[in-house]
DONUMI-535758 format. One record per residue: residue number from 1; x negated, y, z of N, C-alpha, C in turn; residue in three letters. Coordinates in steps of 0.001 Angstrom, whole numbers, always signed. Example, Ala and Ser with C-alpha at 12.3 -4.5 7.8 and 13.67 -1.06 7.14 Angstrom:
% residues 2
1/-13190/-5690/+7800/-12300/-4500/+7800/-13200/-3300/+7800/ALA
2/-12850/-2250/+7080/-13670/-1060/+7140/-12900/+30/+7870/SER
END
This chain:
% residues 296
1/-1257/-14810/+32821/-464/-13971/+31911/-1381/-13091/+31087/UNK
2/-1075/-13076/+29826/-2070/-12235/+28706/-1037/-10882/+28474/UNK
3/-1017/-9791/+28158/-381/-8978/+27755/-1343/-8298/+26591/UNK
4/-454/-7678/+25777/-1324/-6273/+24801/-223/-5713/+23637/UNK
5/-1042/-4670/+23191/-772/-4143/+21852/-1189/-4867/+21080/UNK
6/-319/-5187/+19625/-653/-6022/+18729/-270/-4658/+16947/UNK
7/-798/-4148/+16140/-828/-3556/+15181/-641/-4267/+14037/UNK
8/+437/-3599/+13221/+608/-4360/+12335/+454/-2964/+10911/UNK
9/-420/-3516/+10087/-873/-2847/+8728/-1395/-3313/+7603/UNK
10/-857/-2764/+6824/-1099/-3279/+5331/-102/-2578/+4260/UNK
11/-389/-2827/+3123/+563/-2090/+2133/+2048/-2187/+1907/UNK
12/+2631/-1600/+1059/+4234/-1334/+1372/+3956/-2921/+818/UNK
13/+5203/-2884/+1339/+5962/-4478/+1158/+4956/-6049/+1190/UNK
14/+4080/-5494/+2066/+2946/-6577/+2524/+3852/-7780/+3229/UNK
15/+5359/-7715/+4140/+5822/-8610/+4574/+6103/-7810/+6233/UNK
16/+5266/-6744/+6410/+4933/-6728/+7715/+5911/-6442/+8828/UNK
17/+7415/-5762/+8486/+8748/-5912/+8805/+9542/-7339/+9030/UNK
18/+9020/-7845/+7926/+9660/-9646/+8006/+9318/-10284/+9223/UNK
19/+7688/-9902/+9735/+7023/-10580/+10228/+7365/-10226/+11256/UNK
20/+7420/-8812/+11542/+7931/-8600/+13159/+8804/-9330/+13846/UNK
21/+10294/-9234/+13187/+11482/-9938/+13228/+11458/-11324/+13121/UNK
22/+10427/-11771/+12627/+10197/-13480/+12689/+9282/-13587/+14268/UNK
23/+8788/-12539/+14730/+8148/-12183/+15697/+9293/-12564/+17669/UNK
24/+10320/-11527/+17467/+10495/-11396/+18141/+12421/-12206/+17532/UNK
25/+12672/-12631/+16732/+13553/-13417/+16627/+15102/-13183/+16396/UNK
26/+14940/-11676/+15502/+15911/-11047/+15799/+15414/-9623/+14644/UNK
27/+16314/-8802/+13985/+16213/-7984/+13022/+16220/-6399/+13924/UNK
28/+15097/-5843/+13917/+14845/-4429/+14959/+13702/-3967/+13675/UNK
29/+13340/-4241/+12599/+12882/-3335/+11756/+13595/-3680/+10159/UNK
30/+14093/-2896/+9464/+14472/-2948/+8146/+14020/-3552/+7004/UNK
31/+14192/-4553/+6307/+13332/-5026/+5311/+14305/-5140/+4171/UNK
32/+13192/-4370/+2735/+13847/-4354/+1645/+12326/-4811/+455/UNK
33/+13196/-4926/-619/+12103/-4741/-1735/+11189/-3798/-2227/UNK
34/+12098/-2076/-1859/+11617/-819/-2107/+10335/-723/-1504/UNK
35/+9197/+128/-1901/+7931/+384/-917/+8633/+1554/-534/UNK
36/+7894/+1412/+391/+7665/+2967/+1710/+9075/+2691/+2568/UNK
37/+9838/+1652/+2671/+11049/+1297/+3275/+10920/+1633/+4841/UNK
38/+9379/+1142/+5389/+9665/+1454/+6999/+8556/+2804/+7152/UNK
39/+9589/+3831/+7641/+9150/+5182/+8078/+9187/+5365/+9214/UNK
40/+9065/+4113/+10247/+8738/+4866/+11871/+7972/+4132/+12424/UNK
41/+6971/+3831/+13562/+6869/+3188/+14221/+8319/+2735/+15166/UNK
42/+7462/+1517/+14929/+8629/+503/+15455/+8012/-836/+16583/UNK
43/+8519/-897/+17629/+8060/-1751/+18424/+8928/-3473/+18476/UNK
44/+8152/-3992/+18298/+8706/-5785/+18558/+7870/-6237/+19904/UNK
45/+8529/-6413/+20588/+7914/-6894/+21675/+8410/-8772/+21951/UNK
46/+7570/-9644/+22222/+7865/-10777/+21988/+6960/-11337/+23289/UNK
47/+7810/-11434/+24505/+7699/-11897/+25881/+7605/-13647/+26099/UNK
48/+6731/-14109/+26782/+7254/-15783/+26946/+6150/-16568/+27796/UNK
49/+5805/-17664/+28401/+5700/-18196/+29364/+3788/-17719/+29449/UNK
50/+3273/-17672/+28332/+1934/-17123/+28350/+1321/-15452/+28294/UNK
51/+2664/-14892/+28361/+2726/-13352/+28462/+3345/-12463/+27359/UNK
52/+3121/-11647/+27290/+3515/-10373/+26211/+3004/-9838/+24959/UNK
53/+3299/-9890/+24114/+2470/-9334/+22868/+3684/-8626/+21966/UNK
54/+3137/-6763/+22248/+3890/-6203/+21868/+3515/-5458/+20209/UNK
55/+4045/-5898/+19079/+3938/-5326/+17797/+4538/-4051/+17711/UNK
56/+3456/-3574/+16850/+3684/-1870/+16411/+3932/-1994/+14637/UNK
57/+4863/-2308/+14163/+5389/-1803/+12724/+5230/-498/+12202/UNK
58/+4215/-443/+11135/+3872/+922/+10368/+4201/+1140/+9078/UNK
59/+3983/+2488/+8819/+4635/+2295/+7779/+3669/+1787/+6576/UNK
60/+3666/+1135/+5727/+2767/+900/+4350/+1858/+1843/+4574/UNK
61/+762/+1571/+4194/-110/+2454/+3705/-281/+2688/+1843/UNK
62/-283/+4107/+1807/+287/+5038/+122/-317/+5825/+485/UNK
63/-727/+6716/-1233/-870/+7948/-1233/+15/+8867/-679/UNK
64/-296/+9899/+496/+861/+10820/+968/+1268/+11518/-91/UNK
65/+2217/+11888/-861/+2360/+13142/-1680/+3437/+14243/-1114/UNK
66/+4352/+14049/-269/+5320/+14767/+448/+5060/+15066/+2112/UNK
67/+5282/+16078/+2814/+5172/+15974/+3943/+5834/+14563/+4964/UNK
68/+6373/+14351/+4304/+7315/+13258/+4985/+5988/+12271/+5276/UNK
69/+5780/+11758/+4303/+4562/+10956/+3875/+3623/+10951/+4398/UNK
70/+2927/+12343/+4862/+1874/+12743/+5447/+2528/+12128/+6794/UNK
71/+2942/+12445/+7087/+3522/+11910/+8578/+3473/+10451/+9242/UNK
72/+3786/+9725/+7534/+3813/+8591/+8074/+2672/+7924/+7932/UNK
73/+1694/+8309/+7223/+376/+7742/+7458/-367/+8520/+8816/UNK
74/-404/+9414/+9335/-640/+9794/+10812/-310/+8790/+11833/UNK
75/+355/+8106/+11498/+1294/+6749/+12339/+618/+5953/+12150/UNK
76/+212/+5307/+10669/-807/+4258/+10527/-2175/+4474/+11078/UNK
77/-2517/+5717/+11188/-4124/+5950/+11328/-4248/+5732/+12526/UNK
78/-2998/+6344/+13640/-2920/+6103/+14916/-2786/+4763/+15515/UNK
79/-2115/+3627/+14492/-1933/+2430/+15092/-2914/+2020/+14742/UNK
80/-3761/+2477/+14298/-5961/+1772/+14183/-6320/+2106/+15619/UNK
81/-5864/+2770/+16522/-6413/+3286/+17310/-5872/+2875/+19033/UNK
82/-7022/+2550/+20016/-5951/+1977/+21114/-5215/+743/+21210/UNK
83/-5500/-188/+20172/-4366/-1208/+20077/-5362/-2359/+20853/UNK
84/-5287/-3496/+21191/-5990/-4347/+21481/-6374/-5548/+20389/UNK
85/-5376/-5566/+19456/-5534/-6175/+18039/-5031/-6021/+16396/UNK
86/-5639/-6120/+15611/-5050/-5864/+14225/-4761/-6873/+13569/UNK
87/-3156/-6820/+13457/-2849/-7728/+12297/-2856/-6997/+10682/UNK
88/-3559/-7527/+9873/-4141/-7195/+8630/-3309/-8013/+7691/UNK
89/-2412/-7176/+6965/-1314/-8656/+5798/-1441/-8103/+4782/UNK
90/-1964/-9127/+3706/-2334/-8903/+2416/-1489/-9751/+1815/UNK
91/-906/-9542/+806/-112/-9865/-267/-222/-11059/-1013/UNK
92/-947/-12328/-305/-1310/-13153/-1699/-594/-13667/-3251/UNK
93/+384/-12405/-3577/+1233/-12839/-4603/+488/-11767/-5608/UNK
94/-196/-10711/-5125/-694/-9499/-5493/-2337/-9250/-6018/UNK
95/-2778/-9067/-7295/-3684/-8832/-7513/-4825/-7888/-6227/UNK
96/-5669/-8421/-6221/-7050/-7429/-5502/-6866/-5772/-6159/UNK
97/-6803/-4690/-5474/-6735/-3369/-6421/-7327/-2332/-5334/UNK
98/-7076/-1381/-5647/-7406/-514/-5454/-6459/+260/-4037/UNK
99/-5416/-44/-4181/-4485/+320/-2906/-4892/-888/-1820/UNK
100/-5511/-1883/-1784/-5825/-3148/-1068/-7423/-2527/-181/UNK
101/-7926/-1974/-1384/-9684/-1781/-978/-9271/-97/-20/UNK
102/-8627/+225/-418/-8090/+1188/+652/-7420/+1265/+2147/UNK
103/-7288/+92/+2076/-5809/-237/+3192/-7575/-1145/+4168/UNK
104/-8601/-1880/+3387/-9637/-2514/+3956/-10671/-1482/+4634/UNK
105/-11028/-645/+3638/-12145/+625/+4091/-11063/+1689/+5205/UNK
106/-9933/+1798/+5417/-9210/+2245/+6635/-9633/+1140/+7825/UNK
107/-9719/-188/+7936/-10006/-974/+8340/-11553/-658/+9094/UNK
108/-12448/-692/+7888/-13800/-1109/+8095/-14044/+452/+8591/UNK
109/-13034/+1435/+8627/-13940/+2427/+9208/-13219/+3167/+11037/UNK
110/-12214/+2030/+11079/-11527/+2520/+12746/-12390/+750/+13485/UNK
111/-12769/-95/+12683/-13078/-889/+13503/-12909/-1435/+14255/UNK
112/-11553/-2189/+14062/-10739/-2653/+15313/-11027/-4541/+15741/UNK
113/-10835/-5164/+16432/-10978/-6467/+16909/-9443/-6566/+15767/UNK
114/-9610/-7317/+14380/-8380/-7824/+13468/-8637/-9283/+13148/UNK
115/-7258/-9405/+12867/-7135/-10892/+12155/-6462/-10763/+10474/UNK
116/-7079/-11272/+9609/-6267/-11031/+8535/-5122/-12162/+8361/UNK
117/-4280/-11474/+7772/-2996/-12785/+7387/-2835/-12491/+5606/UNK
118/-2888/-13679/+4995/-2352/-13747/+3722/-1169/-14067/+3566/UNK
119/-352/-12709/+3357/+1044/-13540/+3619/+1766/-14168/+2014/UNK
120/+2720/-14590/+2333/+3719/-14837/+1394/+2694/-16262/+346/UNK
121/+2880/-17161/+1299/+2151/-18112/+364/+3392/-18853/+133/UNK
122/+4609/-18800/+342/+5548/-19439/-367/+5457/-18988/-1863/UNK
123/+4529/-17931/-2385/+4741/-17351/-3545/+3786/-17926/-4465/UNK
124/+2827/-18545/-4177/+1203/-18612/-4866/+1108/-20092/-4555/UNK
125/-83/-20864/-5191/-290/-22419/-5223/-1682/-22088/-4184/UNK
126/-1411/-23019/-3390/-2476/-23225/-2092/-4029/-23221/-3191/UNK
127/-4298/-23292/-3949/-5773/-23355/-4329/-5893/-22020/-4748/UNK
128/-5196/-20833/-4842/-5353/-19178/-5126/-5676/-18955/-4139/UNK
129/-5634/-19440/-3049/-5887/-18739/-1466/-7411/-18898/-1196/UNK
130/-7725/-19613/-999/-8970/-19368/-1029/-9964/-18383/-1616/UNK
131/-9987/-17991/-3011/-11006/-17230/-3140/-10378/-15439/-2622/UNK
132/-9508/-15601/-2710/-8379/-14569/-1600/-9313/-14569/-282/UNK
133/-9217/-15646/+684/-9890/-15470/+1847/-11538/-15555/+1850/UNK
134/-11991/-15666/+908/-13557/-15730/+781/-13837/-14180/+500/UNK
135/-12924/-13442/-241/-13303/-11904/-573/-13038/-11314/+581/UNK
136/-12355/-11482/+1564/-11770/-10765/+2825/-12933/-11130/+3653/UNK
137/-13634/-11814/+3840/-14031/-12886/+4575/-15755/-12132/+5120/UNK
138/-16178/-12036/+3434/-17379/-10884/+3231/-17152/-9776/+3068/UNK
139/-16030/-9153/+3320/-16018/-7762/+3741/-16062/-6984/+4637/UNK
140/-15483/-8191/+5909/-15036/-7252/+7399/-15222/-8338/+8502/UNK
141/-15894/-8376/+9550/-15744/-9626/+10772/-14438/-9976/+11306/UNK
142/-13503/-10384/+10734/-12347/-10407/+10813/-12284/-11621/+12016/UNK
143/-11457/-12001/+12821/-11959/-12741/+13981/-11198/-14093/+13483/UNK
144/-9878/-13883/+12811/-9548/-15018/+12230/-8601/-14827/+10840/UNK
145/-8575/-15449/+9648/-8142/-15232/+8968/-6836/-16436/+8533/UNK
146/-5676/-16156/+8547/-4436/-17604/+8122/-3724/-16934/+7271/UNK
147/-3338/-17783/+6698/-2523/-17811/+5547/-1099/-18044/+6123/UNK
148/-74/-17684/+5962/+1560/-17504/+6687/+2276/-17055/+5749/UNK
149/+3143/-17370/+5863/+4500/-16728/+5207/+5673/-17000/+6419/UNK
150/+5324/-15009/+6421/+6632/-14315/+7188/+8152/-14713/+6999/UNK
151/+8405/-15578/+5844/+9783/-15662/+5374/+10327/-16849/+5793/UNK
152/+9565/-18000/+5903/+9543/-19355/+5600/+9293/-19659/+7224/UNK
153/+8124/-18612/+7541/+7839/-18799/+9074/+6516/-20353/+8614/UNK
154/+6103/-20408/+8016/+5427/-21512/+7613/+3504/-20746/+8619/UNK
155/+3158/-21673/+9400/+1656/-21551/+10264/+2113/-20242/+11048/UNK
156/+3298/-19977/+11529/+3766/-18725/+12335/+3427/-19148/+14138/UNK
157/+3472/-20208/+14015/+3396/-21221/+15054/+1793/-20953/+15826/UNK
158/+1578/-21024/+15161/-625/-21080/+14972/-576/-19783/+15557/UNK
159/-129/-18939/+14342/-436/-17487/+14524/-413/-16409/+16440/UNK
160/+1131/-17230/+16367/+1290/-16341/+17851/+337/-16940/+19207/UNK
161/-82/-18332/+18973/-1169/-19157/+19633/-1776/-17935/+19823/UNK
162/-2892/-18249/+18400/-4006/-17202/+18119/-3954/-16008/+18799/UNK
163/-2999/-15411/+18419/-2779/-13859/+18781/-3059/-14020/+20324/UNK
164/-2676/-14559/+21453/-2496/-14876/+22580/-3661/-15094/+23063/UNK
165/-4267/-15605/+22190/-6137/-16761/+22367/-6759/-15285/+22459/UNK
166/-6462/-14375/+21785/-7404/-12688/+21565/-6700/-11865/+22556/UNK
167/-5629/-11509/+23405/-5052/-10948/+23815/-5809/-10986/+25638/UNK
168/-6337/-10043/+26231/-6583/-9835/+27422/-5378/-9921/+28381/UNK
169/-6073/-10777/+29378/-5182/-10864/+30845/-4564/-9975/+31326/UNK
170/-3632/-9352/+31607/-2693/-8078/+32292/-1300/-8594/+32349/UNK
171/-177/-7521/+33270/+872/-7608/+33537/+1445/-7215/+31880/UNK
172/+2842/-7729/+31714/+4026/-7194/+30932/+4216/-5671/+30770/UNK
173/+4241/-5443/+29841/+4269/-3585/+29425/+6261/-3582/+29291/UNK
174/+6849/-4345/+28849/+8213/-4464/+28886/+9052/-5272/+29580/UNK
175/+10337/-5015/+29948/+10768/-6128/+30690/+10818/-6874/+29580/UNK
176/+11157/-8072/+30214/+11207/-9719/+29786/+12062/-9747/+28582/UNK
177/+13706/-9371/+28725/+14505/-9039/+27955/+14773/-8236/+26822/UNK
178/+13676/-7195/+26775/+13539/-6389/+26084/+13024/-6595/+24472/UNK
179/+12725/-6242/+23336/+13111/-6914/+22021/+12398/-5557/+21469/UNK
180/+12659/-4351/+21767/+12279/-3420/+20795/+12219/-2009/+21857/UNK
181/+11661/-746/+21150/+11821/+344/+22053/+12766/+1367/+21695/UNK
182/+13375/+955/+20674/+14549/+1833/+19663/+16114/+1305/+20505/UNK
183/+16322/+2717/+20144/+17646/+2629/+20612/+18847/+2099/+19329/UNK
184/+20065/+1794/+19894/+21138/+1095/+19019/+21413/+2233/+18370/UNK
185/+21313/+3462/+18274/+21667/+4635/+17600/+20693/+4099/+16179/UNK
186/+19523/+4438/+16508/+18315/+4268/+15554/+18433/+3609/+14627/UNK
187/+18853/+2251/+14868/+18873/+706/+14573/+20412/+1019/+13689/UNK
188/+21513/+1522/+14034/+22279/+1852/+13236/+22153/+2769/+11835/UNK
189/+21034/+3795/+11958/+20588/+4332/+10947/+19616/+3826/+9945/UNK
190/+18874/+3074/+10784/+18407/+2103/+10016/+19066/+909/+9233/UNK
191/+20192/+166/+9790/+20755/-959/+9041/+21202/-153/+7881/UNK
192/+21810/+1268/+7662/+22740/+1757/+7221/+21881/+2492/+5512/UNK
193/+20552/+2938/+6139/+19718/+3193/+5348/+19332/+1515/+3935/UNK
194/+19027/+469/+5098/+18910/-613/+4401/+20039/-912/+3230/UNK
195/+21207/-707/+3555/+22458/-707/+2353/+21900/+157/+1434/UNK
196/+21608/+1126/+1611/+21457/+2398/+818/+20727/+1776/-292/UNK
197/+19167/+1713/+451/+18393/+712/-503/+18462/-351/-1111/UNK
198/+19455/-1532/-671/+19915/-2369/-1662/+20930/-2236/-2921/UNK
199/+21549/-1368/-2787/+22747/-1107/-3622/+22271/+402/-4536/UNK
200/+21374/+632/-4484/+20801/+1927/-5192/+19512/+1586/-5885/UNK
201/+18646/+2380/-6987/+17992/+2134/-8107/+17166/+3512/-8328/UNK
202/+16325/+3316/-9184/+14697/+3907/-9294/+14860/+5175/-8120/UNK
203/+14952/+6207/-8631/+13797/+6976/-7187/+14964/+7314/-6417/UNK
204/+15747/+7122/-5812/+16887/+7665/-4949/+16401/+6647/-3480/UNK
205/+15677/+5466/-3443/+15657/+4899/-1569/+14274/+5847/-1344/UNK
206/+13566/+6931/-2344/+12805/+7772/-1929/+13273/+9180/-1166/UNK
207/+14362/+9474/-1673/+15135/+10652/-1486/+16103/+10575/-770/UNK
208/+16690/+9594/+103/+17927/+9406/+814/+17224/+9271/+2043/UNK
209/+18258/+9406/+3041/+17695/+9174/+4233/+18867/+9437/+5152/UNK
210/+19190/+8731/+6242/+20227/+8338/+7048/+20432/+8931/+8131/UNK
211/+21039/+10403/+8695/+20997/+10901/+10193/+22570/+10718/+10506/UNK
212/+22064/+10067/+11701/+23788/+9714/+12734/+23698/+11348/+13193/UNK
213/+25228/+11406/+13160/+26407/+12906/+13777/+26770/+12898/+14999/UNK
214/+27405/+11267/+15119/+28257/+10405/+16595/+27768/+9468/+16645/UNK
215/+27886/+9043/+17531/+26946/+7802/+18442/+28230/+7604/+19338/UNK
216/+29518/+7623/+19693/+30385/+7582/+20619/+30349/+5945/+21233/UNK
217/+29957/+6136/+22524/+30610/+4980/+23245/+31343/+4530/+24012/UNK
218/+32285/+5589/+24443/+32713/+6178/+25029/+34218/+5011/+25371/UNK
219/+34329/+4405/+24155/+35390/+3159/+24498/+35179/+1918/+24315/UNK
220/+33288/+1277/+24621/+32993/+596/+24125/+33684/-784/+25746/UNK
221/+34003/-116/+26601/+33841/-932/+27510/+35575/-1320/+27287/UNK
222/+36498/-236/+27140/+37733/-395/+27252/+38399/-801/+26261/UNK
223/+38049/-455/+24920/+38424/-716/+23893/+37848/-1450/+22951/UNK
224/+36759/-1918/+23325/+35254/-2592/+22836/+35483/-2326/+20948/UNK
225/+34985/-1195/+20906/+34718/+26/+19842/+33858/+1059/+20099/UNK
226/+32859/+1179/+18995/+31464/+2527/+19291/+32665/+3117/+17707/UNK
227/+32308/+4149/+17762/+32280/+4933/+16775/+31197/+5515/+16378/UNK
228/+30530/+5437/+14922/+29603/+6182/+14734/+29840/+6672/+13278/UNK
229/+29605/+8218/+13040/+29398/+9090/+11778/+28561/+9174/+11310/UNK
230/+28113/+9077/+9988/+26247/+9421/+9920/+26546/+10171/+8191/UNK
231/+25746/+10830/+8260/+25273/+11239/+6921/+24098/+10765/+6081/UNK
232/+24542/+10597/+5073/+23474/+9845/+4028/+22700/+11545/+3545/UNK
233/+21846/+11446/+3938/+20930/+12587/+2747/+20148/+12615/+1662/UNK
234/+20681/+13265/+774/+19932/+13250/-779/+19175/+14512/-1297/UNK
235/+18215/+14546/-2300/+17887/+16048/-2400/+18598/+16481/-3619/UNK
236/+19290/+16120/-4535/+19926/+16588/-5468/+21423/+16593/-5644/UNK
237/+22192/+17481/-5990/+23637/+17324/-5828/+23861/+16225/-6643/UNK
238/+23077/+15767/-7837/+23661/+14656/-8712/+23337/+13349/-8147/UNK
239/+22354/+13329/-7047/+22213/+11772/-6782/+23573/+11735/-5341/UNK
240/+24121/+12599/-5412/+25419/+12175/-4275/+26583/+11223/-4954/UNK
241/+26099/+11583/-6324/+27330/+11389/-7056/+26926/+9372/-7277/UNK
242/+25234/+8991/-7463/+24636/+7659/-7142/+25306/+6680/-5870/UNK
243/+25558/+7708/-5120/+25631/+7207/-3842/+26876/+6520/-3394/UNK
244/+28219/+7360/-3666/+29381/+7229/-4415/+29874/+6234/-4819/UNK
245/+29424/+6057/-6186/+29539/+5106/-6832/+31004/+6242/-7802/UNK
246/+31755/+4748/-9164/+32942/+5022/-9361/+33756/+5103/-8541/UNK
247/+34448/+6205/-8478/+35781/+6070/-7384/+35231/+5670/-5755/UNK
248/+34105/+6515/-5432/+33422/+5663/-3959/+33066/+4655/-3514/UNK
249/+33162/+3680/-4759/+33007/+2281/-4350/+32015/+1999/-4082/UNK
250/+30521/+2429/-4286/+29448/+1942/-4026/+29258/+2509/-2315/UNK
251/+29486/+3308/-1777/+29680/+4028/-538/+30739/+3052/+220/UNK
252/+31663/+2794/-136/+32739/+2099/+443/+31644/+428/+898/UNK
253/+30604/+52/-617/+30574/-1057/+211/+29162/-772/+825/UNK
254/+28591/+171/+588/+27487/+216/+1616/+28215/+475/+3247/UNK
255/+29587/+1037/+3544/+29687/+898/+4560/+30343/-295/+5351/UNK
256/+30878/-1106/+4468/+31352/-2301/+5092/+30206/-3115/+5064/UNK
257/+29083/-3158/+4054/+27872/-4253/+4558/+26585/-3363/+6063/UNK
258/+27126/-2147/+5871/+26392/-1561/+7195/+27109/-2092/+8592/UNK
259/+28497/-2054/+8171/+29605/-1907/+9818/+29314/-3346/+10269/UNK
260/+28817/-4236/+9236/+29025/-5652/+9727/+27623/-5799/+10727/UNK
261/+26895/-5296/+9758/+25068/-5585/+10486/+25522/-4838/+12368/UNK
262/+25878/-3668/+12050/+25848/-2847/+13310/+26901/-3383/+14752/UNK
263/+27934/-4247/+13766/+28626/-4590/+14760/+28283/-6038/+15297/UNK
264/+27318/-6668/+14503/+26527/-7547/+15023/+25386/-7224/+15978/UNK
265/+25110/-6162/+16384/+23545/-5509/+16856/+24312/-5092/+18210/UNK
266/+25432/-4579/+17658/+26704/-3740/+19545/+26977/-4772/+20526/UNK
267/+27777/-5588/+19073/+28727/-6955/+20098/+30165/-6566/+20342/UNK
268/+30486/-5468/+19293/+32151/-5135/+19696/+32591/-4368/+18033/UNK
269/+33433/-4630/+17997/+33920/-3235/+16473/+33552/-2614/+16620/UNK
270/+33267/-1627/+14892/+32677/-182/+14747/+33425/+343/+13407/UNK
271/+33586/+1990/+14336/+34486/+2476/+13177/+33459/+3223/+12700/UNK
272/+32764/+2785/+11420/+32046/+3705/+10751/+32512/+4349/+9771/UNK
273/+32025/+5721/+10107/+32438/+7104/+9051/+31371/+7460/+8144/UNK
274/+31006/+7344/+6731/+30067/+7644/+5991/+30663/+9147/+4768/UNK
275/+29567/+9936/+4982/+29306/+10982/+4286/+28178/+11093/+3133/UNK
276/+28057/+11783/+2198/+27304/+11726/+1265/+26454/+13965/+1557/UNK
277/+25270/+13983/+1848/+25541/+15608/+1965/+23837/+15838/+1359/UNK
278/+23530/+16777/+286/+22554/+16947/-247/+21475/+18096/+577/UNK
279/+20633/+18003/+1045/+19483/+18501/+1350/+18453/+18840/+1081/UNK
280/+18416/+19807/+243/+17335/+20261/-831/+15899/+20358/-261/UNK
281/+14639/+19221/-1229/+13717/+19369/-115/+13260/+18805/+1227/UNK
282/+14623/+17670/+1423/+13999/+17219/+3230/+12830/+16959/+3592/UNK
283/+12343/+15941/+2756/+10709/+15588/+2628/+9503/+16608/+3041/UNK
284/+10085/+17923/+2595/+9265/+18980/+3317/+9652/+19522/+4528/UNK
285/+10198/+19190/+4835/+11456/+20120/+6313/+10968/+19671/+7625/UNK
286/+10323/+20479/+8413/+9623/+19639/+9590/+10762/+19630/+10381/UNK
287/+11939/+20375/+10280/+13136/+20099/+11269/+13917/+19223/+10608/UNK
288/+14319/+18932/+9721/+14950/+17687/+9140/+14427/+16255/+9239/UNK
289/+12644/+15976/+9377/+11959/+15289/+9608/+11983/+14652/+11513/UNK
290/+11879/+15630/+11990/+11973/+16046/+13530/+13525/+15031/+13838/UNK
291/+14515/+15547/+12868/+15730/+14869/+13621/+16092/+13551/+12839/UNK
292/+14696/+13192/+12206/+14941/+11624/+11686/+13882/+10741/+12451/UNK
293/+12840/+11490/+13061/+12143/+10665/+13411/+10908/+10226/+12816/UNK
294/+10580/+11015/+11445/+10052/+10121/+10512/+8375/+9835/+11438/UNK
295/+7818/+9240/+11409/+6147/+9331/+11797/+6183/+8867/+13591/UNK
296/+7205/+8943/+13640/+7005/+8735/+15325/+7674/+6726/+16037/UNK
END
C-alpha cells in the first residue's frame, strides 16, 4: 500500500478543480470559467487497491490585491510545503507569460519532488506541445512531465499510475469511503456560489460570496428533506439588484440550478431559501472571511 499528499497548483483556471473531480470521480470542488473561482483548500482523496493519494486543491495563483486574496495565496504557499508531491498544470491553450514564470519560480524556490501536467490538450494540435514541454523541461527537474486533459480524461489513466510510482509506502490517511474533507454544508455553498458565477458577468463572481444561515437536518431521515438558507453577499447595494435579475428571475434560477446540484450531493429534497444582502468591503473583513472559510 502507497499512501500520500498529492498538491495541486497552477494558475486560475489551469483545469486544476476539473482534475480533482476527474480524480476522485465525483464533483467536491467548483469549476467555472471565472479566475480566482476556488478559494479554499479542498481535499480529493482517491482510495483503491494500490493505496491512497490524497489531492489538495488551491486556489490559482494571482496577484493578492484584497485581503481575501492574501489569504488565499498563504494556502498556495503552504501547499508547496509538506506535501509528498506536486502536481504542476499549465495551460497548453495559453501563451508562456509572466503569471506562468511566476507560478514556476514559486516552484523552483519551495522545491518540491513535482510532475508537470500540460493540461487541456483537447484545446491545442499535438505538435504545440512539445516546445511547451522542452521550456518546462530546462527549467525545473521535474520528475515527469504528461500532457492530459482534465476534461476528456484523455492519459488520466497514466497519470494516477505515475502518481502512485512517486508516492511512498504507508497506511491510508482516510477511510476508504471517504471522497473529500468538506462537509455537505460547504459543498452546498459552494454549488450555490457556482450558479452565481455562471449566470452573472464582469466583476460581480469577484464580489459575491455564499454564507449558509441553516443547514437543518433535522427531517432528513423522516421526511427525507434538509433545509438550507444561505445568503448571497455583495459589496454594493447595486450589484444586489445583478443578482436578482428582472422581477428575481435570475435568483429564482440560480436557485433551482443550485437545489438540483445539492439535492444530488444529500440524496433527498431541499428546500432552498436564497437571499441577496450587501456587505460593504467583505474582502477586507477578517470576520466575514473567518465565517467563509476563505484560505483554509
Amino acid at each position: 500500500m502507497k499512501s500520500g499528499i498529492v498538491s495541486l497548483i497552477g494558475r486560475p483556471n489551469s483545469g486544476k478543480s476539473t482534475l480533482l473531480n476527474a480524480f476522485v470521480g465525483q464533483k467536491v470542488s467548483i469549476v467555472s470559467d471565472k479566475p480566482q473561482t476556488t478559494r479554499h483548500r479542498i481535499l480529493g482523496i482517491l482510495s483503491g487497491p494500490g493505496g491512497q493519494a490524497v489531492f489538495v486543491d488551491t486556489p490559482g495563483v494571482h496577484k493578492p490585491v484584497y485581503r481575501m486574496n492574501r489569504r488565499m495565496q498563504l494556502a498556495v504557499h503552504e501547499s508547496l510545503r509538506n506535501v509528498d508531491l506536486v502536481l504542476h498544470l499549465v495551460d497548453a491553450s495559453v501563451p508562456y507569460g509572466a503569471g506562468e514564470e511566476y507560478v514556476l519560480n514559486m516552484v523552483r524556490t519551495a522545491r518540491p519532488r513535482a510532475m508537470l501536467l500540460i493540461n487541456k490538450t483537447d484545446r491545442v494540435a499535438k505538435r504545440k506541445l512539445l516546445p511547451v514541454m522542452q521550456r518546462y523541461a530546462g527549467a525545473y527537474p521535474y520528475l515527469e512531465i504528461i500532457p492530459i486533459s482534465a476534461l476528456t480524461g484523455d492519459n488520466l489513466p497514466l497519470l494516477v499510475d505515475r502518481i502512485f510510482h512517486y508516492l511512498e509506502e504507508g497506511e491510508a490517511l482516510y477511510p476508504g469511503e471517504q471522497v473529500t474533507d468538506r462537509s455537505e454544508r460547504f459543498l452546498a455553498a459552494e454549488f450555490i456560489r457556482e450558479k452565481v458565477l455562471a449566470r452573472t458577468r464582469a466583476e460581480l463572481p469577484y464580489t459575491s460570496a455564499v454564507l449558509i444561515r441553516r443547514f437543518d437536518e433535522s427531517r432528513r431521515n423522516s421526511a427525507h428533506i434538509v433545509v438550507v438558507e444561505a445568503d448571497i453577499l455583495v459589496e454594493k447595494q447595486s450589484q444586489q439588484g445583478i443578482i436578482l435579475g428582472a422581477g428575481g428571475l435570475r435568483l429564482r434560477d440560480i436557485g433551482i440550478d443550485a437545489r438540483r446540484e445539492i439535492e444530488q450531493l444529500l440524496g433527498c429534497k431541499v428546500h432552498l431559501a436564497l437571499r441577496v444582502r450587501t456587505v460593504h468591503r467583505w474582502r477586507e473583513d477578517d470576520s466575514v472571511l473567518d465565517q467563509l472559510g476563505v484560505g483554509t
